[in-house]
Backbone as JSON, one array per atom type, in Angstrom:
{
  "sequence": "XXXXXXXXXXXXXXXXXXXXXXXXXXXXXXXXXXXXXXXXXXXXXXXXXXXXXXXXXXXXXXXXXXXXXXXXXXXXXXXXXXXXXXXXXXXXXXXXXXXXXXXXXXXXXXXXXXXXXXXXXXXXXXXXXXXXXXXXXXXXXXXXXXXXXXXXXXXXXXXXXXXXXXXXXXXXXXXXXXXXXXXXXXXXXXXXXXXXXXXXXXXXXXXXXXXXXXXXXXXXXXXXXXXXXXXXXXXXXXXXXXXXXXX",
  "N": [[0.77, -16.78, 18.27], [0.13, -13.62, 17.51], [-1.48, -12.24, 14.77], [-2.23, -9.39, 13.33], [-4.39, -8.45, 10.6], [-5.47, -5.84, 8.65], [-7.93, -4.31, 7.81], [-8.73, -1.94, 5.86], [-10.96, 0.66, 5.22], [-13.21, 2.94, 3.6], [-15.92, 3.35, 3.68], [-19.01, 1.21, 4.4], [-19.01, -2.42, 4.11], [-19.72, -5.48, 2.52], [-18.54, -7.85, 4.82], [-16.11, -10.44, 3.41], [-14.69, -12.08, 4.9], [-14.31, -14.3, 7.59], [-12.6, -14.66, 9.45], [-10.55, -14.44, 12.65], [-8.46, -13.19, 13.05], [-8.25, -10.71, 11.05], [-9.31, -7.3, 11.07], [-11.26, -4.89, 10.44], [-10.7, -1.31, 9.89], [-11.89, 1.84, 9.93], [-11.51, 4.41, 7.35], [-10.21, 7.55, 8.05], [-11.99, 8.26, 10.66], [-12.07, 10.81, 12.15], [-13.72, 12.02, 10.99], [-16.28, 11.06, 10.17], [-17.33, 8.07, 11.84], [-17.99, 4.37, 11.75], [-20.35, 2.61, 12.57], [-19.3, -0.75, 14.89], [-16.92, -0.73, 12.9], [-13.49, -0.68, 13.78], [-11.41, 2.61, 14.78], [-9.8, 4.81, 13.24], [-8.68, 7.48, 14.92], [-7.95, 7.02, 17.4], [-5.68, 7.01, 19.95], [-2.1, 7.57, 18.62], [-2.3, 9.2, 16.08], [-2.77, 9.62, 13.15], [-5.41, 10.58, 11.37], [-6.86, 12.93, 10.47], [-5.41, 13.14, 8.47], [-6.05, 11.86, 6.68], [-7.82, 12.38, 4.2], [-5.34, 12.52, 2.42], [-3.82, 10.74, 2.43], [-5.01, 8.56, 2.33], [-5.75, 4.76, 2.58], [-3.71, 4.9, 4.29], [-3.95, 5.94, 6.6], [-5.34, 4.57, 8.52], [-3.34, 2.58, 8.5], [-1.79, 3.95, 10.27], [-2.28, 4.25, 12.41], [-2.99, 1.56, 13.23], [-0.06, 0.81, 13.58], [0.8, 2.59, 15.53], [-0.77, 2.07, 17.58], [-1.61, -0.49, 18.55], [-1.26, -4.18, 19.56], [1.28, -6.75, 18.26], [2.2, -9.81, 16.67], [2.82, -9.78, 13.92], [2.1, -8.08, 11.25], [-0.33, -6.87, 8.79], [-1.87, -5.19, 5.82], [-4.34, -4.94, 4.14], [-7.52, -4.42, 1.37], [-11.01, -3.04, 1.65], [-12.02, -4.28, -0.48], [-9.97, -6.04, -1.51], [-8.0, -8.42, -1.26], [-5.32, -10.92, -0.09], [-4.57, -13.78, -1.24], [-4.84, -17.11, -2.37], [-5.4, -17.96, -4.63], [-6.81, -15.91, -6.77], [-9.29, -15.76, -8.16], [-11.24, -17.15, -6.62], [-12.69, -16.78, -3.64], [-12.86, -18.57, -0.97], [-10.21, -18.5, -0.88], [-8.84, -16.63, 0.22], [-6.24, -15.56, 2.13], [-6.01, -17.49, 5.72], [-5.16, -17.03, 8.96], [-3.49, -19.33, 9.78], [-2.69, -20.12, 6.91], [-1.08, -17.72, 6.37], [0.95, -17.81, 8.83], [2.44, -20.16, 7.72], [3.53, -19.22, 5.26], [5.22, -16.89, 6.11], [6.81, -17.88, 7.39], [8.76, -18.74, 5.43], [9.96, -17.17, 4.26], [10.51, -13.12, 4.67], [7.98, -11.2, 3.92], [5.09, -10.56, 2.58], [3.86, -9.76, -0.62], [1.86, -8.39, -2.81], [1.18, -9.79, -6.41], [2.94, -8.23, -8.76], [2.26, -5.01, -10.51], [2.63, -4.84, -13.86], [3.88, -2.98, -16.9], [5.29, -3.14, -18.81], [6.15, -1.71, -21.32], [6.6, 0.57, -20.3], [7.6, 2.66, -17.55], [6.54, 2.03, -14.09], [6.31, 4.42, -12.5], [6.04, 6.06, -15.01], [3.81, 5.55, -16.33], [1.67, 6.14, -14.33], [2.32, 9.06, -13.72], [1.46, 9.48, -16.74], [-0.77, 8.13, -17.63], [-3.62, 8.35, -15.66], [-4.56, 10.63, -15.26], [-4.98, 12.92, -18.0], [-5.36, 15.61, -17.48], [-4.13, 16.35, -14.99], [-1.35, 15.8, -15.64], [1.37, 17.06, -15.43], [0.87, 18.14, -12.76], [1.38, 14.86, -11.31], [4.11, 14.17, -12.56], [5.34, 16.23, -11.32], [5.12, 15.57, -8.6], [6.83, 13.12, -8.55], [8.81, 13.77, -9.16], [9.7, 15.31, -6.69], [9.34, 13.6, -5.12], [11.26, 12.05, -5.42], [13.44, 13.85, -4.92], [13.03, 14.35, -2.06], [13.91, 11.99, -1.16], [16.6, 11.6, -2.15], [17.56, 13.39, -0.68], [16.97, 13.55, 1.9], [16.82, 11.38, 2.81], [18.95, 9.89, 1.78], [20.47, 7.36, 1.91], [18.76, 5.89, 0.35], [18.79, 6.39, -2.05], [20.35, 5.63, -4.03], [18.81, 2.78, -4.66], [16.57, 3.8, -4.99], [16.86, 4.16, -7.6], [16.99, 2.52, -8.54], [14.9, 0.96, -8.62], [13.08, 2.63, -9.75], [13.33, 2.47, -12.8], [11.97, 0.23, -13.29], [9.82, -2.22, -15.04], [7.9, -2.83, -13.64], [6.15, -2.86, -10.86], [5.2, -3.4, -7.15], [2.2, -2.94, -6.24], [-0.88, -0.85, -4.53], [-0.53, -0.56, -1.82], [-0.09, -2.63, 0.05], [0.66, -5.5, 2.47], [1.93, -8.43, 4.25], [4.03, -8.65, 6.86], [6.52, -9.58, 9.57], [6.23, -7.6, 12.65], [8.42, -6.56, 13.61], [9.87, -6.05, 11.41], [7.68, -4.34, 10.0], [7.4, -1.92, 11.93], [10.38, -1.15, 10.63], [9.69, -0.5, 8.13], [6.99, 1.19, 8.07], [8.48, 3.0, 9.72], [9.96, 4.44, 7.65], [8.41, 4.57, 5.44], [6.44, 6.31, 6.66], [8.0, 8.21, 6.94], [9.16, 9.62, 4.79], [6.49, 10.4, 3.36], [5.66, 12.47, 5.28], [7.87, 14.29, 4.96], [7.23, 15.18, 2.43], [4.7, 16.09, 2.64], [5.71, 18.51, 4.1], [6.99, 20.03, 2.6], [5.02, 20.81, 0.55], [1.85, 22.02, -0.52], [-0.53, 19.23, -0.97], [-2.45, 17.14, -3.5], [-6.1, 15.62, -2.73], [-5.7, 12.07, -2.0], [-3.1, 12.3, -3.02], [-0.85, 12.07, -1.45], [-1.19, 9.16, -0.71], [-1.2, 7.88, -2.85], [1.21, 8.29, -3.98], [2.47, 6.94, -2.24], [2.79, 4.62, -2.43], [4.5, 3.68, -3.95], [7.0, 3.01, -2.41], [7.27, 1.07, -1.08], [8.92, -0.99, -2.78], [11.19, -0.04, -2.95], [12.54, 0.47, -0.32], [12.3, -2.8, 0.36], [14.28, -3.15, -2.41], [16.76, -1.84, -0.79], [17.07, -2.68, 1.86], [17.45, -5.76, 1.5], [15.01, -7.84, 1.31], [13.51, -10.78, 1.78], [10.95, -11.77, 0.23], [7.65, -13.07, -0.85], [5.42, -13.22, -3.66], [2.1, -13.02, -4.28], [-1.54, -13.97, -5.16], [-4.3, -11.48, -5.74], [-7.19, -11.44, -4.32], [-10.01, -9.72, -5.34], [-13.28, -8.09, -4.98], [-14.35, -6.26, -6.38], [-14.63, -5.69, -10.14], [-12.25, -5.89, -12.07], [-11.65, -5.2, -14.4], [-11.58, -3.52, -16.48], [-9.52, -1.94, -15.63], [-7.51, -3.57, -16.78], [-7.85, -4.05, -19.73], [-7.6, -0.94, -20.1], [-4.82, -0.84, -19.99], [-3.75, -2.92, -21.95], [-4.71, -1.67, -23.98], [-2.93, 0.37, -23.6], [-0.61, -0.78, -24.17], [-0.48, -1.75, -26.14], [-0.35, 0.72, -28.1], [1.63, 1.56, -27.75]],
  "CA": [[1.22, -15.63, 17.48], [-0.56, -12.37, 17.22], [-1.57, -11.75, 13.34], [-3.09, -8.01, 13.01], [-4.57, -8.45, 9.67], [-5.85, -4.55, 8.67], [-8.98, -4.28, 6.4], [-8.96, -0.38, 5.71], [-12.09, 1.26, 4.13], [-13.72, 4.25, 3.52], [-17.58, 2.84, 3.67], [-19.32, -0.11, 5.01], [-19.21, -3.01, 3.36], [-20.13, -6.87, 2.8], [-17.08, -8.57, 4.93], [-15.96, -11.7, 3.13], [-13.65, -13.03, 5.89], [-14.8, -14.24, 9.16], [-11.2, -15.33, 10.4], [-10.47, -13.33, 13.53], [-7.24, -12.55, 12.97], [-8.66, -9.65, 10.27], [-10.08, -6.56, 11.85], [-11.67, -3.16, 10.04], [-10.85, -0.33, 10.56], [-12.26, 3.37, 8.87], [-10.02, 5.26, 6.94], [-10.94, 9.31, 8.31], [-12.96, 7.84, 11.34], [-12.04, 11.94, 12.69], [-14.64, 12.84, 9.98], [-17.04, 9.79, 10.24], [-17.45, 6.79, 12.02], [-18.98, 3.75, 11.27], [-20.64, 1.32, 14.03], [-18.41, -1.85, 14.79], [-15.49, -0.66, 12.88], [-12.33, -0.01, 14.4], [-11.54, 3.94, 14.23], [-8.1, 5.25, 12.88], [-8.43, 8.5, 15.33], [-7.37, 7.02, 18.75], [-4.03, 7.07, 20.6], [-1.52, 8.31, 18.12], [-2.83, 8.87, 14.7], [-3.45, 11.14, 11.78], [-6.84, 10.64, 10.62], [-7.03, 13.99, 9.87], [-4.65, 13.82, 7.08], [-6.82, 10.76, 5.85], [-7.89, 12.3, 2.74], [-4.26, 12.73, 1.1], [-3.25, 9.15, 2.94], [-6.03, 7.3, 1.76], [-5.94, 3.62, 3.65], [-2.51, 4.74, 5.26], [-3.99, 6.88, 7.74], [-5.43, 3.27, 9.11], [-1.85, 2.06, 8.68], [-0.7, 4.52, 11.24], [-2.81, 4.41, 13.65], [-2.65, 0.32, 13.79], [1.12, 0.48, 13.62], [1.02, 3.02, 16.78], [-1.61, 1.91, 19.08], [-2.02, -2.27, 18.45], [-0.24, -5.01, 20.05], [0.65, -7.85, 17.26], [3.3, -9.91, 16.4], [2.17, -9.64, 12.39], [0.84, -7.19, 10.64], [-1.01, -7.09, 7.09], [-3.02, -4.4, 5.68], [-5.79, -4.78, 2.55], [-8.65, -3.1, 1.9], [-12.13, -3.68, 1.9], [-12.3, -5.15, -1.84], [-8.66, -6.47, -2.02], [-7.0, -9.71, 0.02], [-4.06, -11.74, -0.28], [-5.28, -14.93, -1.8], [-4.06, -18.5, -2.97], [-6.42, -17.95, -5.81], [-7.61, -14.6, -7.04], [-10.95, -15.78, -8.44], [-12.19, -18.05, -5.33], [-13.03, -16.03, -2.02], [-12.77, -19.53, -0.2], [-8.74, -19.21, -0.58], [-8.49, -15.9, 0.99], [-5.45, -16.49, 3.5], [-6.04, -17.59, 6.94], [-4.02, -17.15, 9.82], [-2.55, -20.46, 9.4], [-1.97, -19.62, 5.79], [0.36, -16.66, 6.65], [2.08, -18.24, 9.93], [3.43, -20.95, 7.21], [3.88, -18.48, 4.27], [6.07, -16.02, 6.44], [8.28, -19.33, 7.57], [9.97, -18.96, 4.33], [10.36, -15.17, 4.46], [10.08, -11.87, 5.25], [7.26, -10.39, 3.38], [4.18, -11.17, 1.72], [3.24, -8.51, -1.13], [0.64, -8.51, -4.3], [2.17, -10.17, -7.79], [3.5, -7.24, -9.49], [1.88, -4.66, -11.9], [3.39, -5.0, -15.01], [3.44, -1.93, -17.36], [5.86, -3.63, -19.93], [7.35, -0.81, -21.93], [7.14, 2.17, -19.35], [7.77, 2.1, -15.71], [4.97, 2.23, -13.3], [5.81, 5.94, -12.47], [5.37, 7.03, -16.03], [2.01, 5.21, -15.75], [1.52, 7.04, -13.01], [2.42, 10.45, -14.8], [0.69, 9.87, -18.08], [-2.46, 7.78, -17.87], [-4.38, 8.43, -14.54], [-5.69, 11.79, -15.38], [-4.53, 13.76, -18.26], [-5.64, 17.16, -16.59], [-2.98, 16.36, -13.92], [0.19, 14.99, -15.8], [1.91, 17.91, -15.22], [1.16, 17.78, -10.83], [1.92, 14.03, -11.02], [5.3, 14.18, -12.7], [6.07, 17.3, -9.84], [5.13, 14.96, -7.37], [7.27, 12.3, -9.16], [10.14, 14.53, -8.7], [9.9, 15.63, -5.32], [9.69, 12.7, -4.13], [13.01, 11.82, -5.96], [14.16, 15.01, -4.44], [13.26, 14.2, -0.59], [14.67, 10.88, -0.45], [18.02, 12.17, -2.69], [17.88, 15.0, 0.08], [16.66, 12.89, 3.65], [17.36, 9.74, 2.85], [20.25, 9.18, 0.76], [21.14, 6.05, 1.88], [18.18, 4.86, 0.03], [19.0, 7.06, -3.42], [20.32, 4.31, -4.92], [17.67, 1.89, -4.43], [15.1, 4.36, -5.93], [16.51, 4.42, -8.89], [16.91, 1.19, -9.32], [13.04, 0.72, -8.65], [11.73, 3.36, -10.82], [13.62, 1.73, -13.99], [11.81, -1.43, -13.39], [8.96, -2.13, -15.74], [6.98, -3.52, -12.79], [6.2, -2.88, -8.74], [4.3, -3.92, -6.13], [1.49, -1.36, -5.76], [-1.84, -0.98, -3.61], [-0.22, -0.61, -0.39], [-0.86, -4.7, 0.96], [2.1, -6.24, 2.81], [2.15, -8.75, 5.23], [5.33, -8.76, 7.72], [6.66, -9.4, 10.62], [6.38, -6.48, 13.53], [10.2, -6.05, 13.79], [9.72, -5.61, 9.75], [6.58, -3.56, 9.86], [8.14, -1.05, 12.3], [11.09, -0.17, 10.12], [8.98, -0.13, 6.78], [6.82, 1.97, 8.29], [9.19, 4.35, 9.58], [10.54, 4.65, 6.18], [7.51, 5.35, 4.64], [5.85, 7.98, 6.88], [9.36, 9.7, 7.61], [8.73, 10.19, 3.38], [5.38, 11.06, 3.18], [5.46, 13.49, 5.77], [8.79, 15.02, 4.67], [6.89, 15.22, 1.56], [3.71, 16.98, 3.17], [5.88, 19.54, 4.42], [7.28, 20.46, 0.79], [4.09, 21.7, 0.22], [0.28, 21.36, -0.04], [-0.62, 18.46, -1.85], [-4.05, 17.47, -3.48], [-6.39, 14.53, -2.28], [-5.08, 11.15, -2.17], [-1.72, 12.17, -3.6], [0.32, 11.07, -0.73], [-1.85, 7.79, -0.33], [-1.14, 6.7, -4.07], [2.93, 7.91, -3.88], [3.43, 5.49, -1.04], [2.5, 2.58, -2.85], [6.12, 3.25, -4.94], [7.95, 2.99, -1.22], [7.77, -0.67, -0.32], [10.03, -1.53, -3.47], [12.55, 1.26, -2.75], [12.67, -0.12, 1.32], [12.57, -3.86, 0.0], [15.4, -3.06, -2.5], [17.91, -1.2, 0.15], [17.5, -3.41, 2.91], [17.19, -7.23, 0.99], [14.37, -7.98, 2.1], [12.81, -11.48, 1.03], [9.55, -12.01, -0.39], [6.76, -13.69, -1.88], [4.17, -12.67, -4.43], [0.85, -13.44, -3.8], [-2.96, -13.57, -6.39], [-5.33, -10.42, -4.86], [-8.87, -11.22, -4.51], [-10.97, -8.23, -5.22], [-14.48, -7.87, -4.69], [-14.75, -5.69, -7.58], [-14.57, -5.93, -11.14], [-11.09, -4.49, -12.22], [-10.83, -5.64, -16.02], [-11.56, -1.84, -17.18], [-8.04, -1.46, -15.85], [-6.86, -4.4, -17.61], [-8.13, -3.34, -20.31], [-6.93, -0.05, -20.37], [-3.47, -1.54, -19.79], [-3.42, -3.85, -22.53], [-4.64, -0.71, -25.17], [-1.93, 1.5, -23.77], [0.97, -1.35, -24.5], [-0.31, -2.17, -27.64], [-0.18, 1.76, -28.6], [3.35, 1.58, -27.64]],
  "C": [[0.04, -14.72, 17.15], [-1.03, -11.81, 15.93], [-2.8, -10.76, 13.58], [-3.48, -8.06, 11.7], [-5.77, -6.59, 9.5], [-6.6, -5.07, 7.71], [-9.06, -2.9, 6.8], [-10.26, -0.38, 4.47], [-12.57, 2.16, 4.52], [-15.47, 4.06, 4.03], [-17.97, 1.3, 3.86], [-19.25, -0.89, 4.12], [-19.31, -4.56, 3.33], [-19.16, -7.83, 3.26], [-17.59, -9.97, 4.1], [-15.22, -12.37, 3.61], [-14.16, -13.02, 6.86], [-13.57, -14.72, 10.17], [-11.11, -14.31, 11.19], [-9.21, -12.75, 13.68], [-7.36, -10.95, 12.0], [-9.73, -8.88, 10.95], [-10.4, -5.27, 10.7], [-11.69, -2.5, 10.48], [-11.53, 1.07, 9.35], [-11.52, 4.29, 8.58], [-11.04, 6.85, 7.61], [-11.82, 9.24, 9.11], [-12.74, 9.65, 12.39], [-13.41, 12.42, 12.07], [-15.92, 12.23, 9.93], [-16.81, 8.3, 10.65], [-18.11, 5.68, 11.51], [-19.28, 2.27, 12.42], [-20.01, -0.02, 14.11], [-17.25, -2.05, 14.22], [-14.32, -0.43, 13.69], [-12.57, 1.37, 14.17], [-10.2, 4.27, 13.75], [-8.14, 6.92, 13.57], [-8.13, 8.35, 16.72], [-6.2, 7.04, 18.97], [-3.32, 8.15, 19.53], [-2.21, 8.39, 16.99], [-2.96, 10.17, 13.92], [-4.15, 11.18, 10.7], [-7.57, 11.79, 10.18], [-6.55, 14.29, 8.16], [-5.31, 12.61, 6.02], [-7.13, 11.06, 4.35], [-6.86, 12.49, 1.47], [-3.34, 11.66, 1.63], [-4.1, 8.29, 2.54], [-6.02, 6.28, 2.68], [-4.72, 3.78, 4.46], [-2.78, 5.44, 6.31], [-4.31, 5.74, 8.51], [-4.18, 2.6, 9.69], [-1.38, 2.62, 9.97], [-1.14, 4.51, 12.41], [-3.03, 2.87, 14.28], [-1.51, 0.69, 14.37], [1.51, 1.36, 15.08], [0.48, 2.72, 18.04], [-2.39, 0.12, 19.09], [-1.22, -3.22, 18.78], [-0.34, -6.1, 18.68], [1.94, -8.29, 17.18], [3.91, -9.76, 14.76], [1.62, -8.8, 12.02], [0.67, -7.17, 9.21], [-1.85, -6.12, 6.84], [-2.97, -5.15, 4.06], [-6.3, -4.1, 2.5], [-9.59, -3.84, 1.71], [-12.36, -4.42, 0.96], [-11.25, -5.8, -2.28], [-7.87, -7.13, -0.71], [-6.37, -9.92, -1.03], [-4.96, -13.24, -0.53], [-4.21, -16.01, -2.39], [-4.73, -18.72, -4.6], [-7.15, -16.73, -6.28], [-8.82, -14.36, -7.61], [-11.85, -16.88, -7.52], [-11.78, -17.11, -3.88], [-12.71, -16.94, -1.05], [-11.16, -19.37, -0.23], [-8.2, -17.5, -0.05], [-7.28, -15.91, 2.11], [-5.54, -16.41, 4.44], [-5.04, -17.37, 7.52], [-2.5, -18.18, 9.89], [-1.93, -20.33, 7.85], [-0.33, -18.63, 6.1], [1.35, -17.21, 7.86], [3.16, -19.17, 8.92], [4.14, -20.83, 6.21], [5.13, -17.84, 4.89], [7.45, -17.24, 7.15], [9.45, -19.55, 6.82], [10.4, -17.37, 3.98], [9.9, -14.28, 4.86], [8.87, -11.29, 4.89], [6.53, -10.83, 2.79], [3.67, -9.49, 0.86], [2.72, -9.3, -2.38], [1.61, -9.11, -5.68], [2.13, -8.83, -8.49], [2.77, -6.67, -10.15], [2.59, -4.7, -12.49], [3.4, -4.26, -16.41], [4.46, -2.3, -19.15], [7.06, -2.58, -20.87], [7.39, 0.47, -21.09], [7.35, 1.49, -18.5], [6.65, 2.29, -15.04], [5.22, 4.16, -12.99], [5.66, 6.76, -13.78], [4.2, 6.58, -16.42], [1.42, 6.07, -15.08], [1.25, 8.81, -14.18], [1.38, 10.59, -16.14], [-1.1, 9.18, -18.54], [-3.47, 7.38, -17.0], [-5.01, 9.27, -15.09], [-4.75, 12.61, -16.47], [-4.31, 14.89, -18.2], [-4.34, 17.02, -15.76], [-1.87, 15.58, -14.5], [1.11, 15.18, -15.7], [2.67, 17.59, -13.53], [1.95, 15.98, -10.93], [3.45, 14.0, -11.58], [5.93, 15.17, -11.89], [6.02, 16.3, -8.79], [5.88, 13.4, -7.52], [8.5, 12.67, -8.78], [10.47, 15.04, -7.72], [9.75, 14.82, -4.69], [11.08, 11.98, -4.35], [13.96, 12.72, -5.21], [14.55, 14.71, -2.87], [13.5, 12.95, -0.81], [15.9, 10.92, -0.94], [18.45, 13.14, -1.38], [18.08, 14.72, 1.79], [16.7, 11.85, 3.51], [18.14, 9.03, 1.69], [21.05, 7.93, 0.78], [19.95, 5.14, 1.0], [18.1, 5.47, -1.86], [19.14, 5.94, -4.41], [19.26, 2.98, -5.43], [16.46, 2.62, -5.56], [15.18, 4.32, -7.48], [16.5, 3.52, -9.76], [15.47, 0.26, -9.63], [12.67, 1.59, -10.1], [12.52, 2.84, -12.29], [13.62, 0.72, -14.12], [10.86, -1.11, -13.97], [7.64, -2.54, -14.81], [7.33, -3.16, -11.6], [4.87, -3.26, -8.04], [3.46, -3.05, -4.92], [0.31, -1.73, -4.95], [-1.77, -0.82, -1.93], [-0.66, -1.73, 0.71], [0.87, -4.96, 1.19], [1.27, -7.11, 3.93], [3.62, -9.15, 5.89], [5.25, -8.87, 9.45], [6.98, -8.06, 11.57], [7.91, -6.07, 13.31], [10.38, -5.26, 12.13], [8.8, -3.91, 9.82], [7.01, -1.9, 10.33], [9.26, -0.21, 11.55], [10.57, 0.44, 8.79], [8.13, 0.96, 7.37], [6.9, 3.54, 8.92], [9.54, 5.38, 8.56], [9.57, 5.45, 5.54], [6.52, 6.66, 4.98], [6.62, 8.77, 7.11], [9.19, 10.13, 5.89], [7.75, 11.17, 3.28], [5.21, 12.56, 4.42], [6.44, 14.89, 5.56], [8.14, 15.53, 3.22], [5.92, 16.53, 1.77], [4.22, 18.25, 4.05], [6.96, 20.78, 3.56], [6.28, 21.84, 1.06], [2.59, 21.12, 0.39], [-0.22, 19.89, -1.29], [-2.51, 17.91, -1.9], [-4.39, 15.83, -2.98], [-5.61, 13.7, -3.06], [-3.79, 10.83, -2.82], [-1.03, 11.22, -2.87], [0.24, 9.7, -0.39], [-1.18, 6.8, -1.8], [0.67, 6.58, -4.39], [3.48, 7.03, -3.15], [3.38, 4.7, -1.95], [3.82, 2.53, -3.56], [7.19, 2.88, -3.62], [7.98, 1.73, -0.71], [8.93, -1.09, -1.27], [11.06, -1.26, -3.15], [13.2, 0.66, -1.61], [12.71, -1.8, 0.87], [14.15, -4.1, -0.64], [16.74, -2.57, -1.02], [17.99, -1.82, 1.08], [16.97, -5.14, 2.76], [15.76, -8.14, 1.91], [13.46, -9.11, 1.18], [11.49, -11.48, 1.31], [9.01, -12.75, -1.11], [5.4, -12.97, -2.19], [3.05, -13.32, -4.13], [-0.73, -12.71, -4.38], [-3.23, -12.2, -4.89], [-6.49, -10.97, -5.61], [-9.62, -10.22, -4.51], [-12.29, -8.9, -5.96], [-15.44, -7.44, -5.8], [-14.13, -6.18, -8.55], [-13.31, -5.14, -11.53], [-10.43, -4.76, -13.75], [-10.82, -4.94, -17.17], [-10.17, -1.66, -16.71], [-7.4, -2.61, -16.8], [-7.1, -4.59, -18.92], [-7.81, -2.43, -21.19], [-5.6, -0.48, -20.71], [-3.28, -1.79, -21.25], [-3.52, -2.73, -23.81], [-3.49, 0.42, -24.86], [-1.04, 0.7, -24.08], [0.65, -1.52, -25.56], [-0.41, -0.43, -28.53], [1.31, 2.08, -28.82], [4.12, 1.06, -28.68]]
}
């Protein structure tokens, strides 16, 4: 079995997996390469639009020009793990062949926002300068999938009035999977990008609400799974914990 495991990144950095099933590639490799990475600007791809796709411009250019029977994207500071504070439990190949045995999907354990939803997270405590653009881009994306994909209307709205989703853009699935999820999500984002102009990394951070939406509407089982990151991320947790207790 073929497992494509994606490591997307922007800048070089200290791999901590040597399993060969996990490959790097460079998010915006149109704009800069980097020696021994993969590139995300061959065959089909749109590494151009890299800086308002963020690690999905990688996504698209695996998902068009890579043979696999598996595919998984991360990023350079964030795996799928059996343990989210030991690097040694990172998951191997063999990990995921016996994980995906029991279902469809491997995604991140949930953020958990408690008394809002993750998109009024989203909206109110990323950037207060922009709370305005993100709740427009909150609503137009409500708009184009109410508008081009109404069979999945329902679904959305049953996501965005969850207190929790499954963000960062990490899945692992099977190809037959991967294929329709990622139809889904760039027939969005691009229906999106032709709205209007949108600013960096918008359309990179709205995907991450589109696996729930595509999970809900077409039952799609799953298991949660720790993230190992590289970095230190307990300034968001942190934050978190002083915006619920403001609440």
């Amino acid at each position: 079995m073929e497992i494509f495991m994606l490591i997307a990144t922007h800048k070089e950095f200290d791999q901590v997996v040597n399993d060969d099933c996990y490959h790097v590639m460079k998010n915006g490799s149109i704009y800069k390469s980097i020696d021994g990475y993969l590139k995300d600007d061959i065959g089909d791809n749109v590494s151009a639009y890299q800086p308002l796709l963020c690690e999905l411009s990688s996504l698209y250019c695996t998902w068009k020009n890579y043979e696999y029977d598996v595919l998984g994207l991360c990023h350079y500071r964030r795996y799928f793990a059996k343990d989210k504070k030991d690097v040694t439990s990172i998951l191997s190949k063999f990990d995921i062949i016996n994980i995906l045995d029991g279902c469809d999907l491997i995604v991140p354990k949930p953020s958990k926002y408690f008394f809002i939803t993750p998109t009024e997270y989203y909206i109110r405590f990323h950037n207060k300068k922009t709370t305005s653009l993100r709740k427009h881009y909150i609503d137009l994306l409500s708009e184009v999938i109410s508008s081009e994909f109404p069979e999945y209307k329902k679904s959305m709205e049953i996501v965005f009035d969850r207190k929790y989703a499954h963000l960062k853009n990490m899945f692992i699935m099977r190809k037959d999977l991967a294929n329709k999820y990622c139809e889904f999500l760039f027939g969005v984002l691009f229906a999106l990008d032709k709205r209007e102009k949108f600013r960096e990394r918008a359309l990179g951070t709205v995907g991450e609400f589109l696996i729930d939406i595509w999970i809900e509407k077409n039952n799609i089982s799953y298991i949660e799974m720790p993230i190992y990151s590289q970095e230190d991320e307990s300034a968001i947790n942190k934050l978190i914990r002083k915006i619920v207790k403001k609440n």
